[in-house]
N, C-alpha and C positions, 0 to 999 in steps of 0.2 A: 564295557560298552564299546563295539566297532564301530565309528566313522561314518560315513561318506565313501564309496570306494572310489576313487579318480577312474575316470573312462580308460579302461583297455587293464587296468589291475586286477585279474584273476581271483589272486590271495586274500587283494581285501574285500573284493564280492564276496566270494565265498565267506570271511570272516563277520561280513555283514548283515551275511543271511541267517548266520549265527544267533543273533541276539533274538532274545524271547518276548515279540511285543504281545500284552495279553490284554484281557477284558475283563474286569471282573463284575456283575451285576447284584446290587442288593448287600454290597461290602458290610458286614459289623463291622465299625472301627475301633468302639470304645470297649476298656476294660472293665467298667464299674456301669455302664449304663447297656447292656448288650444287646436290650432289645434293640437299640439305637440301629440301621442303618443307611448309607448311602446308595444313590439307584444306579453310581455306577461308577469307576475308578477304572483309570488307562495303566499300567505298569510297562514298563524296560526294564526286561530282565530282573524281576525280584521287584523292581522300586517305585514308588508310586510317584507317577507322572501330572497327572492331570483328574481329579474329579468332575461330577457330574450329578445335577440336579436335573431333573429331566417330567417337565410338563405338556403335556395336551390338551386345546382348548376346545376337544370336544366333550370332555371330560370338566370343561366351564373352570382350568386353571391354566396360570400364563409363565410368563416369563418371571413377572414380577413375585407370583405365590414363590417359585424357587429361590429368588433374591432373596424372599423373608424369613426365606428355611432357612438359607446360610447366615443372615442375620442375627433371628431368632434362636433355632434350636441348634445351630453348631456349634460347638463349646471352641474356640481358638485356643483353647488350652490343650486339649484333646491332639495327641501327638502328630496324628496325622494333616490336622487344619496351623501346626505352629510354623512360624517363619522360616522359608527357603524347604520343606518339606517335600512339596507339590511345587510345581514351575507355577501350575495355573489349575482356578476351579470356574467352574463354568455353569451356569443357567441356561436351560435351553429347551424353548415348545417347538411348536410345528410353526414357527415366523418370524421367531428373533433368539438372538444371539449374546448373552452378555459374560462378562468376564472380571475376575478378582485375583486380583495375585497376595492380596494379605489379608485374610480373615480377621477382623478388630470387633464381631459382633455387632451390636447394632451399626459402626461406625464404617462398616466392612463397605468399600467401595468399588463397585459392578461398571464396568463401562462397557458400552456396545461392542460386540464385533459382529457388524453387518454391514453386507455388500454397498446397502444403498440402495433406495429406489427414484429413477423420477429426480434426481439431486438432493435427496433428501434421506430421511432414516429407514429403515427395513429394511425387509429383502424383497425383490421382484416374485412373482408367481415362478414355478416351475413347472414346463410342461411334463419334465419326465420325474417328479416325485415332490417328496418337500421341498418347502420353500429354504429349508435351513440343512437341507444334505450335505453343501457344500465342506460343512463342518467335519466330516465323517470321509468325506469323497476325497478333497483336496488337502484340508488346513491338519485335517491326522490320519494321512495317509503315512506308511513307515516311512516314504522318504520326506514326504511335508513335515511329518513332526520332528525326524533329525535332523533336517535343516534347519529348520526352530533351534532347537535346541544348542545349533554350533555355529550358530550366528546371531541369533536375535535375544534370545530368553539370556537374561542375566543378574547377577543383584550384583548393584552398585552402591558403593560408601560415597556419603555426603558429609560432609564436614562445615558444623557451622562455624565461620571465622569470628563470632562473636563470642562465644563461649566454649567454642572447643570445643564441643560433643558432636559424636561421631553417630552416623544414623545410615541403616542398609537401607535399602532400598531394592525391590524386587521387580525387573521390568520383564512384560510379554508385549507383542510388538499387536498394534491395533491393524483389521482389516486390512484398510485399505494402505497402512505402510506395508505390512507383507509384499501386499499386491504390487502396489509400483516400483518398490525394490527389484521383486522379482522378474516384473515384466522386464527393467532397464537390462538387470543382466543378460535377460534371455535376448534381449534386442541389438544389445553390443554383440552378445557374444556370436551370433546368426552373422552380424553384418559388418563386427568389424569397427577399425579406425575408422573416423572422420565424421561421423553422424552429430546432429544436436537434437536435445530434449529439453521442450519445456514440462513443466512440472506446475500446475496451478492449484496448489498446498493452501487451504485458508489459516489465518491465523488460530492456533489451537488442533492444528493437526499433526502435531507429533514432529514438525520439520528438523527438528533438531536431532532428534533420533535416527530418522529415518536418513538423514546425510551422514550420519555415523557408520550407519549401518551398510550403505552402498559404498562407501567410501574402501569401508574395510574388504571389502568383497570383490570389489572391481582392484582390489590389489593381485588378486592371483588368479580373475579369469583369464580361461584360452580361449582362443580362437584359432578353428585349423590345427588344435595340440601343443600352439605356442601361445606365452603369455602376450597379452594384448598390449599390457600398459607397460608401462616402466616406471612411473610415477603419476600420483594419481597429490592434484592440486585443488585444495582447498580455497575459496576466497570467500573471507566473511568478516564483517565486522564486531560480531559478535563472542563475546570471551567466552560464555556459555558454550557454544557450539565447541571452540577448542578439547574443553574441559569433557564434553561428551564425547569424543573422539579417541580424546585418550581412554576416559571409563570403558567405551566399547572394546576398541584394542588390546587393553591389559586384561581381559576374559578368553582372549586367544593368542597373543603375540608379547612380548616383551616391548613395549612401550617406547621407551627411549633409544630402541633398534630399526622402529618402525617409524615414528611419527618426530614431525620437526618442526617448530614454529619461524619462518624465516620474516625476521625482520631486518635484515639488509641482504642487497646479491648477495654475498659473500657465504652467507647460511645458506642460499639456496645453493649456491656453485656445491658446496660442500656436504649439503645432505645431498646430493646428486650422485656425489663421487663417493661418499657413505654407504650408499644404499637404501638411504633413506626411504619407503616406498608411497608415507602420505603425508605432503607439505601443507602446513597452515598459512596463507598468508592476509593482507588486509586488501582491500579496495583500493588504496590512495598507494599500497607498497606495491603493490600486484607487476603494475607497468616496469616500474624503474628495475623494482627486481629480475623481472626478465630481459629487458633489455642489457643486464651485464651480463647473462649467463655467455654470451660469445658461443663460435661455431659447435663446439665439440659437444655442444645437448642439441644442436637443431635434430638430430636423425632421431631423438629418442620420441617417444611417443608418449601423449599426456591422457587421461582424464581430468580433466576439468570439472568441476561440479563448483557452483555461483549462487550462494547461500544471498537471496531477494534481490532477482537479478535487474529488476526495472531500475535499480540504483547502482547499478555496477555497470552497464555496456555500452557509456557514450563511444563515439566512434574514433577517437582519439587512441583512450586506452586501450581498446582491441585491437589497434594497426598497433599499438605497441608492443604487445602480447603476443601478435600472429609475428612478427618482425624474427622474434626469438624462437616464439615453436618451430617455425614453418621448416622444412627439411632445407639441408644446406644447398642443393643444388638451384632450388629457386631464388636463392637469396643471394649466391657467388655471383661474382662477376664475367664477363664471356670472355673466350679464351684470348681475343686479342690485347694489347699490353694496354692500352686506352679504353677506359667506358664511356660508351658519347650518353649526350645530354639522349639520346634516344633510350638507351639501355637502361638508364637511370630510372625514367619514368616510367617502362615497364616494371621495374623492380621495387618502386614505390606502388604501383597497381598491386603486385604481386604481393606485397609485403599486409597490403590494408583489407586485402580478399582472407573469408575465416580458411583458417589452415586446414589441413587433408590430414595432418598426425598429430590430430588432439581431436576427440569426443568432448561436448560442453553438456553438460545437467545442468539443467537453470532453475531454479525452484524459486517461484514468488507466490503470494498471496494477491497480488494486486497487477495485475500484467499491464504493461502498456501496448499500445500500439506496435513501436520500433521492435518490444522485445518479444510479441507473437509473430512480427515476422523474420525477424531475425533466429530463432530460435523454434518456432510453434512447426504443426506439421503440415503443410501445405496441400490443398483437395478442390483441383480444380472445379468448377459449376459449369453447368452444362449453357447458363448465359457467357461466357467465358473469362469470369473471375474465377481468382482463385483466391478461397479462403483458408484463413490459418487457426488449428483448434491446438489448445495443448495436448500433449503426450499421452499426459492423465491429471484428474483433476477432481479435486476432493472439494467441495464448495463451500462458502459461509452459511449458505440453508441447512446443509447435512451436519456442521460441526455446530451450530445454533441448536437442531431439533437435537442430536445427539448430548447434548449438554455438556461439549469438551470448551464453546463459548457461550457467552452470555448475548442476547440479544441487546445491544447498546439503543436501539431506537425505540426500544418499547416504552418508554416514562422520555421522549423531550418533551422540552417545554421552551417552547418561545420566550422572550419577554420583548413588551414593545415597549418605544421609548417613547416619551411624550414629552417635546417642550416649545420657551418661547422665548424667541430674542427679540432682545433690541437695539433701536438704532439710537449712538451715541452721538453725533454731530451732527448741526444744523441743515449743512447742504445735500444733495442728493448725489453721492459720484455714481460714475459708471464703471462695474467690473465685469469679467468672462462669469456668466450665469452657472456654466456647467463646475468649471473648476471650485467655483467659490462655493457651490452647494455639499461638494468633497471635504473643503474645509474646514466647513459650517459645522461636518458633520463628525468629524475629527475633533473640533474644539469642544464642542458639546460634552462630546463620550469622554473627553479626558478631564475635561472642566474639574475641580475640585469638589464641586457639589457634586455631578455625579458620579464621582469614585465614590464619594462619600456613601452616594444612596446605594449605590450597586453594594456596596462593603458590605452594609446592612441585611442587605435583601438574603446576599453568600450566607452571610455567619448566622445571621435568624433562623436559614434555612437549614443547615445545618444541623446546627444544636437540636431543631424542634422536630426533624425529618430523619436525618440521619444517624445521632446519636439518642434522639427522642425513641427513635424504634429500633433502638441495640442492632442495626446493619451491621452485618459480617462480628455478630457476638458482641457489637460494641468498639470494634476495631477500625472502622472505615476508616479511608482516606480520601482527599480531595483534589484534584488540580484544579487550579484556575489559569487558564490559557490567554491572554495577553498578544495585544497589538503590535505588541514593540519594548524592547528596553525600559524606555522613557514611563512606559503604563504598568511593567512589571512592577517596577520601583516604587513608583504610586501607588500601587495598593497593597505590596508591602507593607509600608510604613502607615495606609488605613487600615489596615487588618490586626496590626499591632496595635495602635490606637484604638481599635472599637470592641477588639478581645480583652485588653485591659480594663475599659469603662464598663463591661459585661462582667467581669470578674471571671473570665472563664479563664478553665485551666491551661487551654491549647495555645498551639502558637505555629508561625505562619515560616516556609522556606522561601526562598527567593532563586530562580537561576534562569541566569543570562550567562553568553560566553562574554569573557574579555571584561574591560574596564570602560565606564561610562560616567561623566559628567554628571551630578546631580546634586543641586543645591550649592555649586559652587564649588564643588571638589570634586576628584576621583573616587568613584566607587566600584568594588566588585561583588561578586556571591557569595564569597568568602570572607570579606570586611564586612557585608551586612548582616551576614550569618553567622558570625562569630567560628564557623569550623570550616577546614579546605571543601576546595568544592567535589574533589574526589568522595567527599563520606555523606553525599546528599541521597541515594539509591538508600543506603545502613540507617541515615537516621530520620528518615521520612517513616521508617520502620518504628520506629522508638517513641517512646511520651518524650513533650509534650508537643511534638510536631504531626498536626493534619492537615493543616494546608501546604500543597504544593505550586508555587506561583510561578508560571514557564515562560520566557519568550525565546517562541525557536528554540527549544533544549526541550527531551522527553518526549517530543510530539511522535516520535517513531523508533520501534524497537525498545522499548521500556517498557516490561512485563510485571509491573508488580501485583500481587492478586489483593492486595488489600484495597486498592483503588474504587470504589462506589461511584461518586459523584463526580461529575466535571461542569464546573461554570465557563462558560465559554464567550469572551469579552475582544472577536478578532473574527474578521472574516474568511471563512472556509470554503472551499470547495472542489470537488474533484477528490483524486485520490489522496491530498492534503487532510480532505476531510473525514474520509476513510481511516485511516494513518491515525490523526489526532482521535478521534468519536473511539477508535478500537483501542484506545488502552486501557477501557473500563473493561474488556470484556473478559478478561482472565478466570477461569472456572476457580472456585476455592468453597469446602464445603460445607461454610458458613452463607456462601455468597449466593442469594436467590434474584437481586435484580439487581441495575445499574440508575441513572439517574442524571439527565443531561440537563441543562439551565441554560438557555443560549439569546442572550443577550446581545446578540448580533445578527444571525444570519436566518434565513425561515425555514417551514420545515419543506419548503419543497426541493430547494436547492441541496436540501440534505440528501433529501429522496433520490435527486439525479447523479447524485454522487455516489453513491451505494449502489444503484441498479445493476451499475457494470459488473458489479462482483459480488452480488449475492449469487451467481451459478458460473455456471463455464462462462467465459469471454474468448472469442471471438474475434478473429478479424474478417473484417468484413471484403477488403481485396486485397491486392499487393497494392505498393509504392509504385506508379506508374511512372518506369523510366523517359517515357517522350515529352514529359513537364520540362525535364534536364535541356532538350532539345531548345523551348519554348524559350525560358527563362535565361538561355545564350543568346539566343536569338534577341529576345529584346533590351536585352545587356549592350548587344553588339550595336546596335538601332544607336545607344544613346552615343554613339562615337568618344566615349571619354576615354578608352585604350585604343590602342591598334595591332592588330596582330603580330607585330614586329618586335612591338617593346614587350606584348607577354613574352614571345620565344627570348628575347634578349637577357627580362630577368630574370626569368625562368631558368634558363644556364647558365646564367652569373652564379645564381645562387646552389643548383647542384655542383657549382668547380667551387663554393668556398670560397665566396666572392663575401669585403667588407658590406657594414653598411654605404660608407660614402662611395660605391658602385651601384646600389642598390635605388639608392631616394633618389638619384638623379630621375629616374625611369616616371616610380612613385611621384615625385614633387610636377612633374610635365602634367598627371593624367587628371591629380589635383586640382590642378590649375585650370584644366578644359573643364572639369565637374564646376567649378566655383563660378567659373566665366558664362557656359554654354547650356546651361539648366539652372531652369526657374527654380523656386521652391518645391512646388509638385514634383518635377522632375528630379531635384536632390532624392528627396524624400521615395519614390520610385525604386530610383536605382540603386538605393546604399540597402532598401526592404529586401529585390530582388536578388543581389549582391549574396548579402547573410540567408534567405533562401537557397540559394545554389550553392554557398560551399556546405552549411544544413544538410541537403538531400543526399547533394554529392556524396558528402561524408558519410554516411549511411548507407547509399546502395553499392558504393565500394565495395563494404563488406560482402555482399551477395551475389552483385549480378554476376551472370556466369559468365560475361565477354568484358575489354576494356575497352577504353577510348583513353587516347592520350590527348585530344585536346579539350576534354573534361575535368583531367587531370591537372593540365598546363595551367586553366582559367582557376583551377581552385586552388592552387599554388597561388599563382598573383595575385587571387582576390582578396586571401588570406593575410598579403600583405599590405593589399591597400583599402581596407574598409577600414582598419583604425586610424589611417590617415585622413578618411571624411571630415569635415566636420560636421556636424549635427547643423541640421536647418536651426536659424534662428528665430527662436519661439517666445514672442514676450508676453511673460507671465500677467495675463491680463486681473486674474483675481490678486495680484500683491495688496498688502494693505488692508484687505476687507476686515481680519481679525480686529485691526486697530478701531476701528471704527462702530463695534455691535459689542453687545454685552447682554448677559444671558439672565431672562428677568424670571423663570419657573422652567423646572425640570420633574418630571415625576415620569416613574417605571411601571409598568404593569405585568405580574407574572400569568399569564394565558395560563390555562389549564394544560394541562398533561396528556401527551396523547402518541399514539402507537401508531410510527410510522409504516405502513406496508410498503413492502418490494413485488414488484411484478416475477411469478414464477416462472420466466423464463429463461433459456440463455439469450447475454446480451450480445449485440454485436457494437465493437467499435472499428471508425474511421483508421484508414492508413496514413503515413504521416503525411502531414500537408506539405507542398509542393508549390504552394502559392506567395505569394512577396509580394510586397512595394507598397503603394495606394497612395492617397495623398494628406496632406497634413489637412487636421480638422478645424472648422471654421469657427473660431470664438466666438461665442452668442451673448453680444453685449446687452447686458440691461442694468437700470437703475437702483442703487444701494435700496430703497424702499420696495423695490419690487421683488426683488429676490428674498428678503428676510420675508415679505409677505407670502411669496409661495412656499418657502420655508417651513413657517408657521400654520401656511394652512393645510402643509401635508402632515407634518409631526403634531397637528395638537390643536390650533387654534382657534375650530370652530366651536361657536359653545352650543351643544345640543345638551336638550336633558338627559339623553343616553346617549351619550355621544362615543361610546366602545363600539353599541351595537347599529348604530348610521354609520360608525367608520367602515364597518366589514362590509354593509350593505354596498355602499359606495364601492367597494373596493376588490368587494366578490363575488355579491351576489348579482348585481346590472351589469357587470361586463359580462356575464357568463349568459344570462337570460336576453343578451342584445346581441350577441356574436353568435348564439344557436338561433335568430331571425332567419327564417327562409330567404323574403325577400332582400334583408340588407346584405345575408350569404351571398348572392346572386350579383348583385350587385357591386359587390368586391372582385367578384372573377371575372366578369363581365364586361364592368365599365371604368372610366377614372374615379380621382380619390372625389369630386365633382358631385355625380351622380352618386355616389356611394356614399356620400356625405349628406344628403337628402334622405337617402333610405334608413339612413341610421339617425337620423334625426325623427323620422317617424315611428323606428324602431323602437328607440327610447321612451316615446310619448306614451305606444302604448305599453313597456314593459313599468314604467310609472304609473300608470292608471290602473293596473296590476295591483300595483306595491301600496295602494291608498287606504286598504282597511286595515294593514298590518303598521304602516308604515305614514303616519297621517302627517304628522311635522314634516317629515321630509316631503311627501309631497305637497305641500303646503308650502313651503320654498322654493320648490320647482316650478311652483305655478304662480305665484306673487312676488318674486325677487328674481327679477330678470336677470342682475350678474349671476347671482348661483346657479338660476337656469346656466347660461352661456358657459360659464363655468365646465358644469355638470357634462354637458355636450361636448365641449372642446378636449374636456378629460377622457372621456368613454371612448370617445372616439378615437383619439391618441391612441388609447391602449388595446383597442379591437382593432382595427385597421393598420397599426405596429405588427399585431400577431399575425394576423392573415398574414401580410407581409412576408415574417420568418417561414 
């Protein structure tokens, strides 16, 4: 088999043209069954490549009849269907696409390869034939399928570290990895050093591979007939990804020739000077290691590729990284023997803008703001933003409907909490209303009875749901997600107590980092767990551990597929919540659904935390550099510096100047903030302060011009926000704990129910640019009045169905008072006043409504004046809050 021929090689065209691609249609394969055949087999020269089940659904059979053929009637024993044979066998009608690389019979496992439609599964229509050509046109075309073949299709040995047995493994690379592999090469190779790619990969699409795969290929493309890169740098925190790199590698190259794990300068200096052509390194090694490399790599050129970049690109480490890539001439100093504090600061400009010889691949599943504009591809709009889309982008809808993920939000289930304190001492003190309701609510959730009852609810659940209906064959597993340390450990040690009193056979993990106080001693992971905490991943794996209890540990980047359930005792939101909800969703072929229990937070906030990235994200404009403008300007307003002492420290500190040169400057500007600004004003400028050096830091990297006295002020600033000191804020809730004690607590698990995501792409904000405000006004009220608002939000009031008045109250009259025409109007129109009038007759008659469904309650409404007043005061609050937003 000939190659590839490199551009302008004669010999090996010619040698290429050589090889014998054929077709064979209606193959007998079997020796003992002859009538047996297939509808069609790919060969290279002699050998067989690729088969082919092949259905039309006007003929009323699909994609799926062909899965059941290779299922059913192909014997894996049968020479031609046995391991490493065939690269790949393929099912295919007139609309989709599926693929198997190891025949096991019924067990034989088909995964998509289709373009996508819509951000979802299938293929799009095609005007000029099938829907599924592309198969035939593109993916086995002679040279599509050789490049398959000498880059991507491979079998790889696994090795389990528990037992030693070794197991191959056969990989063909899925759609849409071919695709964006190929497009990055074809995109460098067209244009060259200095370009960035975002890459928006959901979880469950192949990332790991697929950075293997470019990784290795972007080692020896040209550009113009020379090689592009010189090294091509990995940064990931991930072991897994390593270990792929290498298995890709050692299918074409000699391994330990090619590939380096640099965990100090020194490995990198040295696989440089090796030869080395793809460095591994970490997120937190990435910075320091580049900054030793010294002059003599600045000229060479990098690929970069940034394995989940929204956690890799604060603005710190990238001036670190660009410091080192950047070529030496920007970075030298100018020809005369002195560099003045001017030279300096261009050179720190120069240093913190992304470099011109280094290519970055960003690949995340969860993009943020900073990282689609730093990275995404920019497209101006004709109102004159410009918005940022990734590169290419494979979505959680497409790897959901594809079944390479599990949909995580299909089975949440809320739980609500219900309780009721009380007041312990005679008198009535006054505390801060807001804070002490935080606290209230904190003591509650961790109070000992409710760990207790929540223990219960977990392990009930459990046993009767999870293990009750043999989930993933009887093998599931659990996390339970945690507030803090302090509530890991707590229900640890109920989990243990209520498994024992069960007699049940399981038993619970525990992981926090570090050492923590409890019960009067030092505890760790590993003192409560009896094994290091390195073997927590191995033996979650193992009897008789199913519970996994996390705080801050596992929430991100921990793929184990035995995962089912997650009880969730901590509030989420944002991509946080994304992050934690997504390590149920791991595909495994036991594994039909997932199973959330969130005793904490609702399902809307869930909702808005996902919508970003159930499709493309988007940004919606740039960082708009004239805030920077703004944000000096009213810095400069509060006269706590002066332009003299920036320039002063500002070159003390580029010549190498001590501290005791330094605070003199610092301890003056101090002094004017402590003396010459109110509280408001503290609070203001120390907001706007941390805002400017924020953006500043940020748009360094990108904008295409500098400004050195943007520079100058985010130098200084840098040095004197930590010398602020924080306005003085006294804790007006201290105390409250001491004084209330908790007289009924009970949980309620809500039904189960299927979150939907809106099918569109999202768009998100660019990073904000705004600072300061002023410190917020303690809202004092009396110890009995706050436990009594307390009580009558969580539980207090006694209806005879007092679940289904709570929602009424809480969802269904805000919604039916806020869609009023006239109190609509009213809102937009006039003050809170008159608005307050309309919504008050708003209410009456959305009540007068609610009286044949709804008879007790309104029957309160209209005989119990406080409830009335109440009832108003609350609607009102929470419709006229909304209009607001």
């Amino acid at each position: 088999f000939y190659g590839t021929p490199t551009p302008g090689n004669v010999k090996a065209a010619e040698r290429f043209a050589a090889n014998i691609f054929s077709v064979t249609r209606q193959l007998r394969y079997s020796r003992n069954e002859t009538a047996l055949s297939l509808d069609m087999v790919v060969f290279i020269n002699g050998l067989p490549i690729a088969t082919f089940e092949l259905k039309n659904k006007l003929t009323k059979q699909t994609v799926l009849d062909a899965v059941q053929q290779y299922q059913r009637d192909r014997d894996p024993k049968e020479l031609l269907f046995q391991f490493g044979r065939c690269v790949v066998h393929f099912a295919v009608d007139d609309h989709e696409v599926r693929f198997c690389t190891h025949l096991k019979g019924k067990e034989s496992w088909f995964l998509p390869f289709n373009k996508g439609m819509n951000d979802g599964t299938g293929n799009p229509p095609n005007p000029h034939g099938l829907a599924t050509d592309y198969l035939w046109k593109e993916t086995l075309s002679k040279e599509g399928l050789t490049d398959i073949l000498e880059n991507y299709a491979q079998i790889v040995e696994e090795k389990d570290e528990k037992t030693g047995k070794k197991k191959r493994k056969q990989i063909f690379p899925r759609y849409h990895q071919l695709k964006v592999v190929r497009l990055l090469l074809a995109d460098a190779a067209e244009n060259g050093v200095g370009k960035r790619y975002l890459i928006q990969h959901s979880a469950g699409s192949g990332k790991s591979n697929s950075i293997a795969w470019l990784a290795h290929q972007l080692v020896g493309l040209k550009h113009k007939h020379k090689t592009l890169f010189d090294s091509v740098i990995v940064v990931t925190d991930r072991r897994v990804l390593d270990k792929q790199i290498k298995d890709t590698i050692k299918q074409f190259a000699e391994v330990s020739a090619t590939v380096g794990h640099a965990e100090h300068s020194g490995n990198l200096r040295d696989f440089l000077r090796d030869g080395k052509k793809i460095i591994i390194t970490t997120v937190q090694k990435f910075p320091f290691i580049l900054d030793a490399i010294g002059d003599e790599h600045r000229k060479s050129t990098f690929a970069i590729i940034i394995d989940e970049a929204h956690s890799s690109q604060g603005g710190k480490s990238t001036a670190a990284m660009n410091v080192v890539l950047e070529k030496g001439e920007s970075c030298s100093a100018p020809d005369d023997d002195e560099e003045t504090v001017e030279d300096k600061i261009n050179r720190i400009i120069e240093d913190r803008k992304m470099v011109t010889n280094a290519s970055y691949f960003a690949f995340t599943a969860t993009p943020k703001n900073k990282t689609l504009e730093v990275f995404g591809e920019p497209y101006p709009q004709p109102d004159g933003t410009v918005k940022h889309y990734p590169f290419h982008s494979y979505t959680m809808k497409q790897a959901i409907q594809e079944g390479f993920i599990l949909d995580v939000l299909k089975n949440y289930t809320p739980v609500e909490s219900y309780y009721r304190l009380t007041k312990t001492v005679e008198d009535d003190p006054l505390f801060d209303a807001n804070k002490a309701r935080k606290k209230l609510r904190r003591y509650v959730e961790s109070h000992e009875h409710a760990i207790r009852e929540k223990t219960e609810i977990m392990v009930d659940h459990f046993h009767a749901h999870v293990i009750g209906h043999r989930k993933l064959g009887g093998q599931a597993r659990t996390m339970v997600v945690t507030g803090g340390i302090e509530r890991a450990i707590q229900y640890f040690h109920a989990f243990k107590d209520y498994l024992k009193e069960r007699k049940s056979p399981y038993a619970p993990i525990v992981a926090f980092s570090g050492e923590h106080e409890y019960g009067g001693k030092k505890v760790s992971e590993a003192t409560l767990n009896g094994f290091p905490s390195s073997q927590i991943p191995d033996k979650i794996q193992q009897e008789p551990y199913r519970f996994l209890i996390v705080a801050d540990k596992f929430q991100t980047g921990y793929d184990e597929k035995l995962l089912h359930t997650m009880y969730v005792d901590k509030a989420l939101s944002g991509i946080k919540a994304v992050q934690t909800l997504s390590r149920l969703n791991r595909a495994h072929p036991q594994k039909h659904d997932t199973f959330v229990l969130d005793f904490y937070n609702d399902s809307e906030t869930i909702q808005k935390s996902f919508e970003p990235y159930y499709r493309t994200t988007i940004l919606s404009n740039e960082t708009d550099p004239n805030k920077l403008h703004d944000l000096k300007a009213d810095l400069d307003g509060y006269q706590v510096y002066a332009q003299k002492q920036i320039d002063n420290l500002v070159a003390r500190y580029l010549n190498g100047a001590d501290r005791d040169q330094l605070d003199p400057i610092l301890d003056a500007c101090v002094a004017s903030y402590n003396a010459d600004l109110d509280e408001d004003g503290q609070v203001d400028f120390k907001g706007k302060a941390k805002a400017f050096v924020r953006t500043y830091g940020f748009l360094a990297l990108i904008l295409p011009y500098s400004n050195a006295d943007w520079e100058k002020l985010s130098i200084f600033l840098n040095f004197l926000i930590p010398k602020l000191p924080a306005p003085k804020e006294e804790d007006l809730s201290r105390g409250i704990l001491e004084t209330i004690d908790m007289d009924s607590y009970r949980v309620e698990v809500k039904t189960a129910r299927t979150i939907s995501l809106a099918d569109q792409d999202a768009e998100i904000n660019p990073v904000p640019t705004s600072g300061g405000g002023r410190n917020p006004e303690p809202e004092i009220d009396q110890l009995s009045n706050i436990i009594k608002a307390f009580n009558d939000q969580f539980g207090n009031i006694e209806w005879k169905d007092a679940d289904k008045i709570r929602k009424v109250i809480t969802e269904e009259i805000p919604a039916k008072v806020s869609a009023d025409t006239a109190y609509q109007n009213a809102m937009k129109n006039n003050d809170s006043k008159t608005a307050r009038i309309e919504h008050d007759a708003a209410l009456q008659r959305v009540m007068i409504n609610l009286l044949a469904d709804h008879t007790e309650l309104f029957k309160q409404f209209s005989d119990n004046p406080s409830f009335k007043k109440w009832l108003e005061d609350t609607i009102f609050g929470v419709t006229y809050q909304q209009q607001a937003e």
